[in-house]
C-alpha positions as CSV (number, residue, x, y, z in Angstrom):
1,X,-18.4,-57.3,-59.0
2,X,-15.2,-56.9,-60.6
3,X,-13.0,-54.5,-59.6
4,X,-9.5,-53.0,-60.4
5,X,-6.7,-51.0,-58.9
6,X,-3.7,-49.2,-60.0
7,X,-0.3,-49.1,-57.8
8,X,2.5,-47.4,-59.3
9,X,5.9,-48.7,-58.0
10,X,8.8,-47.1,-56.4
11,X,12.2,-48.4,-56.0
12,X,11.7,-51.6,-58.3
13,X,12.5,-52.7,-61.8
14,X,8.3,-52.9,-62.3
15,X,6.5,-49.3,-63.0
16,X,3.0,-50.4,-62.3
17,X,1.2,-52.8,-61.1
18,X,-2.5,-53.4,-61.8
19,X,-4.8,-55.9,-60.1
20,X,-8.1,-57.2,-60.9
21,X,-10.1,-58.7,-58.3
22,X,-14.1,-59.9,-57.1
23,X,-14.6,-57.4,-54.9
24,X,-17.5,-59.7,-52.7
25,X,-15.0,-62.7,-52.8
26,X,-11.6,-60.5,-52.5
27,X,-9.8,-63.1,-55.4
28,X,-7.5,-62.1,-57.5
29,X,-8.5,-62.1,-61.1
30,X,-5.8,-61.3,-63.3
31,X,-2.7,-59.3,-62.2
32,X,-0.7,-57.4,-64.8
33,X,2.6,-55.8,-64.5
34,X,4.3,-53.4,-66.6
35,X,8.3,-53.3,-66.3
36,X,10.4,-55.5,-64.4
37,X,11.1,-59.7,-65.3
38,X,8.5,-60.6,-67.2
39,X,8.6,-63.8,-67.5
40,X,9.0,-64.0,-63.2
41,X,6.1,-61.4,-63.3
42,X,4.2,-63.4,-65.4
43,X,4.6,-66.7,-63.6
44,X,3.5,-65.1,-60.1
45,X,0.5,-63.3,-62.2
46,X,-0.7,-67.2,-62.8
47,X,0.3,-67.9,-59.4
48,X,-1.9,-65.8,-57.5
49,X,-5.0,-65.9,-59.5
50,X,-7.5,-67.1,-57.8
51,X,-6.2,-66.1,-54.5
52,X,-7.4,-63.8,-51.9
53,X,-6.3,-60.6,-51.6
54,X,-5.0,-61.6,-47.7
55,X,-3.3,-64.6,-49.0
56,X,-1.3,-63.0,-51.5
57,X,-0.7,-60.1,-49.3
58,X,0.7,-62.6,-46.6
59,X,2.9,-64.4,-48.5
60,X,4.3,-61.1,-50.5
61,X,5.0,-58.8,-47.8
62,X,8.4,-57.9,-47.1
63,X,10.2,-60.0,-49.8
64,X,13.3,-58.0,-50.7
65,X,14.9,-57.8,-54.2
66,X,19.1,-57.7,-53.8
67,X,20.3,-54.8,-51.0
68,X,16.5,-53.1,-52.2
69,X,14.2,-52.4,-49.2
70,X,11.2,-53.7,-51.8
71,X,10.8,-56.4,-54.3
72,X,8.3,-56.6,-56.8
73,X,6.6,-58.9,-55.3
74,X,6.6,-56.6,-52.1
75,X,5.2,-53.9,-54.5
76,X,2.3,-56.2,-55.3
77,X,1.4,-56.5,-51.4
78,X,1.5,-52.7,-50.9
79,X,-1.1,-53.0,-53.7
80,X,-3.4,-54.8,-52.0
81,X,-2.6,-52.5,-48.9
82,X,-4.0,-49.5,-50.8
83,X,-6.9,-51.7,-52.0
84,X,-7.8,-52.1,-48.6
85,X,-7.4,-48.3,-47.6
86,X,-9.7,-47.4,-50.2
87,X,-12.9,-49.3,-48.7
């Protein structure tokens, strides 16, 4: 069944992030993002499609934009955190 899942972000370019996944398969369906570098947030939208939720998680966590403690991309994988608190 698909599924989707609002994050608004703090401390990045990017205001919110929504994700759209299978929730029996946990893959990312589409990922849209409003603010930030859109054509960098676009590319990574294409990127992780098709990916699990873990997978994308794992490989976004932590990645820091500048002197920022976060990153878009880090916003993405406190997403998919919140996803997973909500089950």
């Amino acid at each position: 069944m698909k599924k989707d899942y609002t994050h608004i972000c703090r401390g990045t370019c990017s205001r919110q992030i929504t994700i759209y996944y299978d929730d029996e398969t946990k893959k990312i369906i589409d990922l849209e993002v409003v603010g930030g570098c859109n054509g960098n947030l676009k590319g990574i939208g294409e990127l992780v499609k098709g990916m699990t939720l873990d997978e994308v998680h794992n490989k976004l966590k932590g990645v820091r934009c500048g002197m920022k403690s976060t990153s878009c991309p880090d916003q993405i994988a406190l997403a998919i955190e919140e996803i997973e608190l909500e089950k």
